[in-house]
SEFITOR-976374 format. One line per field, with one value per residue: residue number from 0; residue in three letters; x, y, z of N, C-alpha, C in turn. Coordinates in Angstrom, 3 decimals, padded with zeros to 6 digits. Example, Ala and Ser with C-alpha at 12.3 -4.5 7.8 and 13.67 -1.06 7.14 Angstrom:
num: [0 / 1]
residu: [ALA / SER]
nX: [013.190 / 012.850]
nY: [-005.690 / -002.250]
nZ: [007.800 / 007.080]
caX: [012.300 / 013.670]
caY: [-004.500 / -001.060]
caZ: [007.800 / 007.140]
cX: [013.200 / 012.900]
cY: [-003.300 / 000.030]
cZ: [007.800 / 007.870]
//
This chain:
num: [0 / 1 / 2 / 3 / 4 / 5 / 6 / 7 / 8 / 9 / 10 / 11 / 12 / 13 / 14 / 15 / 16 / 17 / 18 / 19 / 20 / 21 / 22 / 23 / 24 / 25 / 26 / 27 / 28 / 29 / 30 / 31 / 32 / 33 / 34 / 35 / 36 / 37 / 38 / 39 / 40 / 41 / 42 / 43 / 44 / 45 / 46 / 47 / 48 / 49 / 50 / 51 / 52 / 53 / 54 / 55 / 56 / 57 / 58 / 59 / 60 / 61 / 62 / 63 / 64 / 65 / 66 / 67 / 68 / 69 / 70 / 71 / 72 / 73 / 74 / 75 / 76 / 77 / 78 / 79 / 80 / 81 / 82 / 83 / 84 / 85 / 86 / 87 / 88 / 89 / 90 / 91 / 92 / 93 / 94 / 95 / 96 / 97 / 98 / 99 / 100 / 101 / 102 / 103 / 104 / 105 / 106 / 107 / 108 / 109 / 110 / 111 / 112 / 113 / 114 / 115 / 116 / 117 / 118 / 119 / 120 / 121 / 122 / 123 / 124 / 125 / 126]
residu: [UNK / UNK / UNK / UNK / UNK / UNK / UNK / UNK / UNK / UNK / UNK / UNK / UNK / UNK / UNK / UNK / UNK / UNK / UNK / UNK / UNK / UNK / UNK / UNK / UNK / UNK / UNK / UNK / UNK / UNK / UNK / UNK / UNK / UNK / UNK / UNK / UNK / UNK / UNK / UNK / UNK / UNK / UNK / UNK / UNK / UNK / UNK / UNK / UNK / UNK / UNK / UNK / UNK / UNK / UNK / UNK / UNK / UNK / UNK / UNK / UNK / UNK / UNK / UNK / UNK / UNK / UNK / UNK / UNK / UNK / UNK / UNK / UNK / UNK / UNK / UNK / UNK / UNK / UNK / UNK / UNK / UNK / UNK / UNK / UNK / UNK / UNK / UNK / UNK / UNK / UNK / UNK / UNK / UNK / UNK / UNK / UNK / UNK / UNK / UNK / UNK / UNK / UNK / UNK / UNK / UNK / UNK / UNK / UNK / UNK / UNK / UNK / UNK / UNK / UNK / UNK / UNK / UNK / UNK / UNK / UNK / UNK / UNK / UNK / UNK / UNK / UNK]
nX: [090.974 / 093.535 / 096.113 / 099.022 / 101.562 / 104.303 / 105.900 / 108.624 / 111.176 / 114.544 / 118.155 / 119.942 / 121.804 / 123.147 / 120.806 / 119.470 / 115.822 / 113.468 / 109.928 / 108.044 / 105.384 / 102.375 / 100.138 / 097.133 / 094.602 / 091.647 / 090.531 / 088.916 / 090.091 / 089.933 / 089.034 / 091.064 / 094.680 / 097.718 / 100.965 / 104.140 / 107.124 / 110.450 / 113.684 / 116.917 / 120.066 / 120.904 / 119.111 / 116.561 / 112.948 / 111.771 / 109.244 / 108.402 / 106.451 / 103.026 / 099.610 / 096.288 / 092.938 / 091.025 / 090.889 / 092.732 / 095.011 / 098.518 / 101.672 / 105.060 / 108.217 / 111.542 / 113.485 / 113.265 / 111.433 / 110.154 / 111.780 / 110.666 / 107.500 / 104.174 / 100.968 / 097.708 / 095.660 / 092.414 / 091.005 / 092.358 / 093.491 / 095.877 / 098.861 / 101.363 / 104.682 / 106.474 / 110.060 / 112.432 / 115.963 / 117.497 / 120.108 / 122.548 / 122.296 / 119.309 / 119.005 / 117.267 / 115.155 / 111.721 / 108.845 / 105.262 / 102.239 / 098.848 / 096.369 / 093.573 / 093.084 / 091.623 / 091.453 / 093.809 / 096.191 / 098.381 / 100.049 / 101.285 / 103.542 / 104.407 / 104.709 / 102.933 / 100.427 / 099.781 / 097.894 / 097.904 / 100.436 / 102.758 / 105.438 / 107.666 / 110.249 / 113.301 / 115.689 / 117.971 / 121.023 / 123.475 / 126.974]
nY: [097.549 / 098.918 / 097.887 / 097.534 / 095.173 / 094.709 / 092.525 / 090.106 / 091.572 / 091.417 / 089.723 / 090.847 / 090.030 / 092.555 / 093.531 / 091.755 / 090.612 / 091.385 / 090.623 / 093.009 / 092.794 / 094.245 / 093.353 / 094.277 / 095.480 / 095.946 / 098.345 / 100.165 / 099.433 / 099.186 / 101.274 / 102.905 / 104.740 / 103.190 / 103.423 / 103.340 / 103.478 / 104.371 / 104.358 / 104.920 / 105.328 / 108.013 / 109.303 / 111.409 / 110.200 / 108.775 / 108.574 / 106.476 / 104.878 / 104.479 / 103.614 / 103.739 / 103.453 / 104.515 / 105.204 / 103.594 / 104.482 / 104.583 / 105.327 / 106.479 / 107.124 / 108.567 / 107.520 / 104.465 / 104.163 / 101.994 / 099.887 / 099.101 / 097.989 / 098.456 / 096.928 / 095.766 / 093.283 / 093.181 / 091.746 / 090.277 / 091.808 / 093.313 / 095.038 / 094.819 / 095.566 / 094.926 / 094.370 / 094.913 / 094.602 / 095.296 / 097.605 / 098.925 / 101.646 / 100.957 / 100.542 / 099.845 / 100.771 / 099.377 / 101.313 / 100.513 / 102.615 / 103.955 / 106.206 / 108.078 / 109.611 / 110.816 / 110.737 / 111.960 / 112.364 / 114.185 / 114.783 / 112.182 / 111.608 / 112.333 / 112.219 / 113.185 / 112.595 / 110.554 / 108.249 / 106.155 / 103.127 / 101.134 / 099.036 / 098.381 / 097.008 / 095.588 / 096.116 / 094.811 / 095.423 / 093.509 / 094.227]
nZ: [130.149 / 128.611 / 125.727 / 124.907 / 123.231 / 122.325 / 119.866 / 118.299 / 117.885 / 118.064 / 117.260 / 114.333 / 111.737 / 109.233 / 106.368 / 106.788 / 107.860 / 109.888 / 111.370 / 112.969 / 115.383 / 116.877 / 119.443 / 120.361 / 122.696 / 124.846 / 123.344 / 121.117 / 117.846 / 115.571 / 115.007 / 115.297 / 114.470 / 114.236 / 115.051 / 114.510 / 116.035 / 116.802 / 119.271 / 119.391 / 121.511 / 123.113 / 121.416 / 119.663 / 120.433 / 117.082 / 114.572 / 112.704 / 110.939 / 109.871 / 110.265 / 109.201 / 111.271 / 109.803 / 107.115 / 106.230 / 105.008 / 104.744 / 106.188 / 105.717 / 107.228 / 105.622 / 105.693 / 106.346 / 103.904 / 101.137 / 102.595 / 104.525 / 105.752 / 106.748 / 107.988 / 109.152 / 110.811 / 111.395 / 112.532 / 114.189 / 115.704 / 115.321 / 114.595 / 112.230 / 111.045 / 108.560 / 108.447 / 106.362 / 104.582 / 106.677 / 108.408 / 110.244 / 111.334 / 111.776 / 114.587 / 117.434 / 120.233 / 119.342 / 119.477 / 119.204 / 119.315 / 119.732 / 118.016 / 118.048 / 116.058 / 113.119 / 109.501 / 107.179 / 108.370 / 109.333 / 110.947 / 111.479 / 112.819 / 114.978 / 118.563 / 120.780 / 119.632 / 119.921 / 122.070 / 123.489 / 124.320 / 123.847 / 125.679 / 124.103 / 121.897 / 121.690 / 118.722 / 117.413 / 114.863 / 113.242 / 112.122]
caX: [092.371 / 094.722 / 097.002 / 099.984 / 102.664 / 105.273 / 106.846 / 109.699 / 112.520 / 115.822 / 119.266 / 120.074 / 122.228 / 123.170 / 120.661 / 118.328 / 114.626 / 112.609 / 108.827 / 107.274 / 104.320 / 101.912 / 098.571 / 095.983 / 093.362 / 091.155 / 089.853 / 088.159 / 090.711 / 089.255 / 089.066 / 092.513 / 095.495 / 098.739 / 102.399 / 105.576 / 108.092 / 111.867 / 114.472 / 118.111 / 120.651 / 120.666 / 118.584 / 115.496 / 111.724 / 111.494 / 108.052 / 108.963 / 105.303 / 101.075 / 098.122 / 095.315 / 091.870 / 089.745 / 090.861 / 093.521 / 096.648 / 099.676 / 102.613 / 106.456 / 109.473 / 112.451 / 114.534 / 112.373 / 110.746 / 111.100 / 112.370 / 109.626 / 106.213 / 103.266 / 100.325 / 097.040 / 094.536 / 091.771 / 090.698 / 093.109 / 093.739 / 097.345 / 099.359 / 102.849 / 105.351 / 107.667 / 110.726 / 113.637 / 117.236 / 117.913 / 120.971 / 122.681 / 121.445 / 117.523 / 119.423 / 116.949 / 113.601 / 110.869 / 106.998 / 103.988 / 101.434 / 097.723 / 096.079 / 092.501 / 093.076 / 091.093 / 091.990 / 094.739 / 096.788 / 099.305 / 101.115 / 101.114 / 105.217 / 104.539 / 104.145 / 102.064 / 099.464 / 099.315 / 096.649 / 098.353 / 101.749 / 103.387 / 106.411 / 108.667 / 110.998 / 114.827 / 115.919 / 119.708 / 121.121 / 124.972 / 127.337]
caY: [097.909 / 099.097 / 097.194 / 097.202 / 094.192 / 094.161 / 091.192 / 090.317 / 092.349 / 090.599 / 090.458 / 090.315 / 090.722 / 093.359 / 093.227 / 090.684 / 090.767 / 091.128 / 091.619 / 092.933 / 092.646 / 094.836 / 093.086 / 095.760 / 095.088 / 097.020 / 099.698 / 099.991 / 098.870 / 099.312 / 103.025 / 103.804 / 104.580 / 102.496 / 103.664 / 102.742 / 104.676 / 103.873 / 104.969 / 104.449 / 105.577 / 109.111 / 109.974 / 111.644 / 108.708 / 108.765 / 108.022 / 105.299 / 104.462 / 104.425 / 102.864 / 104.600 / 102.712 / 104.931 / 105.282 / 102.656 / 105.402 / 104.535 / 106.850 / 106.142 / 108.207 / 108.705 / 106.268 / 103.420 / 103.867 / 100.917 / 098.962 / 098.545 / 097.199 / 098.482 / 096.187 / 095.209 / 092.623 / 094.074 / 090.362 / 089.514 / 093.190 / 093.352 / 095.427 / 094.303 / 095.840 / 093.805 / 095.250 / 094.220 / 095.509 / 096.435 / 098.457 / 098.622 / 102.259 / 100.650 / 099.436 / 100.702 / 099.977 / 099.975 / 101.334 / 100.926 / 104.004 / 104.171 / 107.108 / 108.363 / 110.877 / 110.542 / 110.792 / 113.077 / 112.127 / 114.646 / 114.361 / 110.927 / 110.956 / 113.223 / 111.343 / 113.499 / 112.511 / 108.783 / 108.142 / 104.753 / 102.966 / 099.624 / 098.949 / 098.033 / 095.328 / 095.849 / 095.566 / 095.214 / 095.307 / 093.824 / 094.467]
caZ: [130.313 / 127.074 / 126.603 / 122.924 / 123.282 / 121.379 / 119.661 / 117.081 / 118.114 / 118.099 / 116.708 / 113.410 / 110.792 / 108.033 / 105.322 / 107.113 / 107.982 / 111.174 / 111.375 / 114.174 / 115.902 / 117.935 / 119.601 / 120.742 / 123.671 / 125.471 / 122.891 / 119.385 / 117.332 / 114.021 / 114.734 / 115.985 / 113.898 / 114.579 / 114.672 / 115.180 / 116.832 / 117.324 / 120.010 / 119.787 / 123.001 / 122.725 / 120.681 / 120.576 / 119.109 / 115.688 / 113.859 / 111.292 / 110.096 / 110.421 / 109.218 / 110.113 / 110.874 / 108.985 / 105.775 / 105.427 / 104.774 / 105.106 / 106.064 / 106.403 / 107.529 / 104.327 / 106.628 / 106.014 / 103.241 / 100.664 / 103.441 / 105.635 / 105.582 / 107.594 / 107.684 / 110.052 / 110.601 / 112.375 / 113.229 / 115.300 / 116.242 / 115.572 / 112.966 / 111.577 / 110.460 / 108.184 / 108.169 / 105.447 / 104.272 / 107.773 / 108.437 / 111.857 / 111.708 / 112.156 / 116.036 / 118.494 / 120.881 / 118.404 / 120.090 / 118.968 / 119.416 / 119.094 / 117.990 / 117.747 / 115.122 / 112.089 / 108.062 / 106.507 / 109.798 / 108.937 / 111.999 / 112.699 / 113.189 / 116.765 / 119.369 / 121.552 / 118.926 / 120.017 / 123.435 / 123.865 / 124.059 / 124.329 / 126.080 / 123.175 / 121.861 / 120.909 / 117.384 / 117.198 / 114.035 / 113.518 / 110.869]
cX: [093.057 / 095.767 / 098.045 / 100.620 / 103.013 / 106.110 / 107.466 / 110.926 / 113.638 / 117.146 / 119.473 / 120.810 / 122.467 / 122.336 / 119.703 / 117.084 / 114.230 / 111.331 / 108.170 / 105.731 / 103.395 / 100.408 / 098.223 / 094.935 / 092.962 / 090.586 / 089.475 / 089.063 / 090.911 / 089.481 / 090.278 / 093.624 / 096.527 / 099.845 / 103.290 / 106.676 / 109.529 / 112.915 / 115.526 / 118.643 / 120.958 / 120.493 / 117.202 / 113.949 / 111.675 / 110.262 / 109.086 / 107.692 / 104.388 / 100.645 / 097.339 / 093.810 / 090.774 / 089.894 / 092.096 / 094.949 / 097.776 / 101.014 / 104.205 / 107.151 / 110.562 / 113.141 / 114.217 / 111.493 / 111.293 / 111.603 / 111.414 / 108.213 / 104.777 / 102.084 / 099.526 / 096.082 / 093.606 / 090.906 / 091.413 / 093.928 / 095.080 / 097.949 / 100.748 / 103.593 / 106.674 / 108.956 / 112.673 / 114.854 / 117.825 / 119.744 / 121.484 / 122.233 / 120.073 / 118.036 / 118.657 / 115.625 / 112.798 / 109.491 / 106.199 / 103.020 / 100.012 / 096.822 / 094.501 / 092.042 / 092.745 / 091.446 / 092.608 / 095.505 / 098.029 / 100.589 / 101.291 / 102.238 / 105.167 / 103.982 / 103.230 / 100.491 / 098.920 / 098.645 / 098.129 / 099.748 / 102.400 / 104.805 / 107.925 / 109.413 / 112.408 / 114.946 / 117.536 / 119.953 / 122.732 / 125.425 / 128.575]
cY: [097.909 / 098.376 / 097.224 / 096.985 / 094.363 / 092.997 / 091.291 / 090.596 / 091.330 / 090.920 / 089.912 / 091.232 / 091.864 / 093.127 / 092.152 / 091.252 / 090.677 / 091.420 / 091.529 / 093.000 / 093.884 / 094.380 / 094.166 / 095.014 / 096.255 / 098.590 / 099.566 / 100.276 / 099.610 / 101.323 / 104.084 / 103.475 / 103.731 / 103.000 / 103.007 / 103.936 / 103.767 / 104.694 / 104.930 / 105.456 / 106.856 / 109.933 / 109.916 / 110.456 / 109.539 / 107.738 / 107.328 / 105.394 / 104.753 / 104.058 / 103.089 / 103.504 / 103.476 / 104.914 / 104.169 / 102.938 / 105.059 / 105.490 / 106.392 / 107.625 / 107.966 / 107.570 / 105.006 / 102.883 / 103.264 / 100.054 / 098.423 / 099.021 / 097.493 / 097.953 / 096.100 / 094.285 / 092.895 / 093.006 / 090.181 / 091.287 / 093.300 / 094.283 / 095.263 / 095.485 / 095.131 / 095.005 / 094.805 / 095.115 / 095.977 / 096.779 / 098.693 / 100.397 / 102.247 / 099.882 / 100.258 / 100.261 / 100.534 / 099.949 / 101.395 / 101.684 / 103.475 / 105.407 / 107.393 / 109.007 / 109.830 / 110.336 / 112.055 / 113.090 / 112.800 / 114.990 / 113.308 / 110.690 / 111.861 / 112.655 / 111.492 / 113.335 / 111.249 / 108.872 / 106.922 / 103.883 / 101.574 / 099.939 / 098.686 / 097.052 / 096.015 / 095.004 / 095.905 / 094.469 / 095.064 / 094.174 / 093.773]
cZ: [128.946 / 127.619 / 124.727 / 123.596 / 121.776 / 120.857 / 118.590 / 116.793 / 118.203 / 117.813 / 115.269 / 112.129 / 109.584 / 106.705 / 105.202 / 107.615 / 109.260 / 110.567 / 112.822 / 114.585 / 116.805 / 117.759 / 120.826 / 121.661 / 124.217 / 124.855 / 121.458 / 118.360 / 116.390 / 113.717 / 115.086 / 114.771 / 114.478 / 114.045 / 114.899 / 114.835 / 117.034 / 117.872 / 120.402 / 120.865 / 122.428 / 121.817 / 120.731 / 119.671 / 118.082 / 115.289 / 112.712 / 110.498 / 110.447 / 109.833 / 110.279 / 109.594 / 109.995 / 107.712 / 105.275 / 105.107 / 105.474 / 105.272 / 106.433 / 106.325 / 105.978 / 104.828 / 106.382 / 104.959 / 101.831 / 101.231 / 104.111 / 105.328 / 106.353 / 107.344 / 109.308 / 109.672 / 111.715 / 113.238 / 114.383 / 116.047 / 116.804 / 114.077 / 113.052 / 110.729 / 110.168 / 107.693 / 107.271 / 105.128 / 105.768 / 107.871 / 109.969 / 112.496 / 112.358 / 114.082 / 116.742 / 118.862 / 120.183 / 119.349 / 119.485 / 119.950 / 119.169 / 119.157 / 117.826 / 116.744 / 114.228 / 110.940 / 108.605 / 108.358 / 109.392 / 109.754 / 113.093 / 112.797 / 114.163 / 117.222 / 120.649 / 120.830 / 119.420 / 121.786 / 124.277 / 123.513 / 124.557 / 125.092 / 125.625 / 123.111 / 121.001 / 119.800 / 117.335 / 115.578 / 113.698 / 111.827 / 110.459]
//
């Protein structure tokens, strides 16, 4: 059974830090990329990030980048994203994705790309 939990989400100040969490079960880990996706109230998911298991590549959105952190340990089959400076723009349910797609993941910010999908964790951001 697949299974991506989300953890981390919370509330928190202008300019303060969250990092979140996503643990992975139920599929070969090692070989799947990892995203994260975020979805404020009307509006339509936005790819934020990836780290892809094959080659290691990392990819952010302009929105995030410099700010936030994408990271896995393939031990404990979880990847992090630390995410700093936040902005009450970053307010919205963040998902982790897992993808099958290989290197040169050139559209790992579409989300019909990802197999697999957590349920998400709210990130409110005040000001």
């Amino acid at each position: 059974q697949v299974q991506l939990v989300e953890s981390g989400g919370g509330l928190v100040q202008l300019g303060g830090s969250l990092r979140l969490s996503c643990a992975a079960s139920g599929f070969a880990f090692d070989d799947y990329a990892i995203g994260w996706f975020r979805q404020a109230p009307g509006k339509v998911r936005e790819g934020i990030s990836c780290l892809t298991g094959s080659d290691g590549s990392s990819y952010y959105a302009n929105s995030v980048k410099g700010r936030f952190t994408i990271s896995r340990d393939n031990a404990k089959n979880t990847v992090y994203l630390q995410m700093n400076s936040l902005k009450p723009e970053d307010t919205a349910v963040y998902y982790c994705a897992a993808s099958n797609y290989g290197s040169n993941f050139n559209t790992w910010d579409v989300a019909y790309e990802y197999n697999y999908w957590g349920q998400g964790t709210q990130v409110t951001v005040s000001s």
